[in-house]
N, C-alpha and C positions, 0 to 999 in steps of 0.2 A: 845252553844253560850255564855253561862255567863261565862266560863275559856278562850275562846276567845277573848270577852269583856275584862276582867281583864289582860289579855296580851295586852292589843292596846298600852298602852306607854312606857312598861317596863319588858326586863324578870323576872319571880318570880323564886321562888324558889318553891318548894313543901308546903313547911308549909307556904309560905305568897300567896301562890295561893290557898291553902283550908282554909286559912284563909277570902280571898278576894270573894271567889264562898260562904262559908259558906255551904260547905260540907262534909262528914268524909272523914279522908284523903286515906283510899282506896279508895270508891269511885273517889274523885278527881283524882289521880293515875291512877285508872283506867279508864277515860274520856284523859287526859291529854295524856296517853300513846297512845290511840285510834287515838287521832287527830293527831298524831306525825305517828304514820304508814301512815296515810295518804295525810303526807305531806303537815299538817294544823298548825301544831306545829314545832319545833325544840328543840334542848338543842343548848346553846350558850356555850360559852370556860371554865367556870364555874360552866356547868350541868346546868342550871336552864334555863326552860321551857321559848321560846320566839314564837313570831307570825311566821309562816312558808312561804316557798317561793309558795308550792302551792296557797298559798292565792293571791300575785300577777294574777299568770293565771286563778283564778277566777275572779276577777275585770275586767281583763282587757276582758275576757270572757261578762262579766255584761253589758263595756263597747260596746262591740261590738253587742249586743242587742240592743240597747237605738240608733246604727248607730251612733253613734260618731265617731269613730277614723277612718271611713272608709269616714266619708266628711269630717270631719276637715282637713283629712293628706297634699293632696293638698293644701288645703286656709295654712296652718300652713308652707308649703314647701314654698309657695310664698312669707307671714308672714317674715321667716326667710331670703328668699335672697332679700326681700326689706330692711330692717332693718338691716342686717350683724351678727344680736344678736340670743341666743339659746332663741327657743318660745316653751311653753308649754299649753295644754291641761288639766284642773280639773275639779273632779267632787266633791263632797261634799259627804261624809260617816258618818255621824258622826258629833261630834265636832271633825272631820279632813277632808282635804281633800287630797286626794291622783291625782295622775300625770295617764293619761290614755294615754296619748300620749307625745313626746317629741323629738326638734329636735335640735342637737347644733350650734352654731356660726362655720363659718371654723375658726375664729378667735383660736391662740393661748393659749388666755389667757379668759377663757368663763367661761359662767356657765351652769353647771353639775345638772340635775336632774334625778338622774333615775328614771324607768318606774315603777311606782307601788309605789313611795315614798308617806309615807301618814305626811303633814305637817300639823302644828298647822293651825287653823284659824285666831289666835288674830295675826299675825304678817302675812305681805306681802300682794303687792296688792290683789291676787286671795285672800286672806283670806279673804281682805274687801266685796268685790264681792260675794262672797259666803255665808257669815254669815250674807249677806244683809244688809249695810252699807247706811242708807236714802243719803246721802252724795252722796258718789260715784255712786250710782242705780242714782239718781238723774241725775247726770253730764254725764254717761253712760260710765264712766272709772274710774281704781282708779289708785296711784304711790306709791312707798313706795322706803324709800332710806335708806338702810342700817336695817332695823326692822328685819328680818329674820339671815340675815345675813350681817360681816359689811366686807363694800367694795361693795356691790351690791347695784343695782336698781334695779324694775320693773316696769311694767303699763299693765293693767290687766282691760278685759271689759267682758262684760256680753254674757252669749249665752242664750238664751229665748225659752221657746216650746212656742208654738202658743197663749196657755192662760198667756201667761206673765211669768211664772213664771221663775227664773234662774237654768237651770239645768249646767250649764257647766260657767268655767272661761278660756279664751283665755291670754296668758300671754308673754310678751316679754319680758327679766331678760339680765344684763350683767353687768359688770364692771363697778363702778361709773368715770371712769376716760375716761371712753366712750359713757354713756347714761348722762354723767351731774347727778346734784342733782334734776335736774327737770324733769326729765325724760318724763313727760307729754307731754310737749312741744315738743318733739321731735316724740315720739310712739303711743300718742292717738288716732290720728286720724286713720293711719294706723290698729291696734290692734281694735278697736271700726270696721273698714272695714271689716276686718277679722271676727271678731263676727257675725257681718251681713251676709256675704258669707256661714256661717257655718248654721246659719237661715234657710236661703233661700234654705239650702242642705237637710234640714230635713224636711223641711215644702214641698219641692217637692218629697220627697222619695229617693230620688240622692242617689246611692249608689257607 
């Protein structure tokens, strides 16, 4: 878990990954190579050790426990062809959060999240949402225009287990030449719906 850990933002190398776990470097080596058999690790174009794709089909795995992606997908289906725009599903890992479900705009010109991507928190509405922003938890939505990435908007609201607390961010993201700089105003309410529907799927067992 701690050479895992030290891959989350960046491939290493050998000597700055036993430098980062602070273990000798066989050892290290031979943990590193282990997770890489099974498809927990990779080498990148460079040789140097990065996070693996089997990691994806374990989250998304995690996700499917927790019943997320099997109530969202509908409320997220609807999400998307009310709105025109690609809507996505997070959950929080960390100081990242990663995309457990995802579906695009038919729009030509969209935005692209794949399945398993783990973004920063400090940037974009789901980050606000998730690293629990008194603000936007407040208002029960957040926006963000261009922070993540420029050209984009989102608007991004809360999904709740029973005792309050935020397990999930519901998201709608598109071209600011399409959602405005205000995005709010156009996607809250809807996205905030959506939140709710996703609620009501888990708090009844809905699967």
């Amino acid at each position: 878990m701690t050479v895992l850990a030290a891959l989350e933002r960046e491939p290493r190398s050998l000597a700055q990954l036993m430098t980062d776990v602070g273990l000798p470097r066989a050892t290290t080596y031979r943990l590193a190579i282990a997770l890489e058999a099974h498809g927990l690790v990779r080498r990148d174009g460079d040789g140097r050790f990065a996070l693996g794709l089997g990691l994806v089909a374990l989250g998304r795995a995690a996700a499917h426990g927790l019943g997320l992606p099997e109530v969202a997908r509908p409320v997220l289906e609807a999400l998307r062809d009310e709105t025109g725009e690609s809507v996505q599903l997070y959950v929080r890992e960390g100081d990242r959060r990663v995309c457990v479900e995802a579906l695009e705009s038919p729009h030509g010109l969209r935005t692209i999240v794949p399945l398993g991507a783990a973004l920063p928190l400090d940037a974009g509405s789901a980050g606000k949402i998730l690293r629990g922003d008194p603000e936007a938890l407040k208002r029960g939505w957040a926006e963000s225009v261009a922070e993540r990435e420029a050209g984009v908007a989102s608007v991004s609201a809360p999904v709740r287990a029973a005792d309050g607390a935020v397990i999930a961010a519901v998201s709608v993201s598109g071209p600011i030449e399409r959602t405005t700089r205000q995005p709010g105003k156009r996607y809250a309410t809807a996205v905030a719906e959506a939140a709710a529907r996703i609620e009501r799927g888990l708090s009844t067992g809905l699967r």
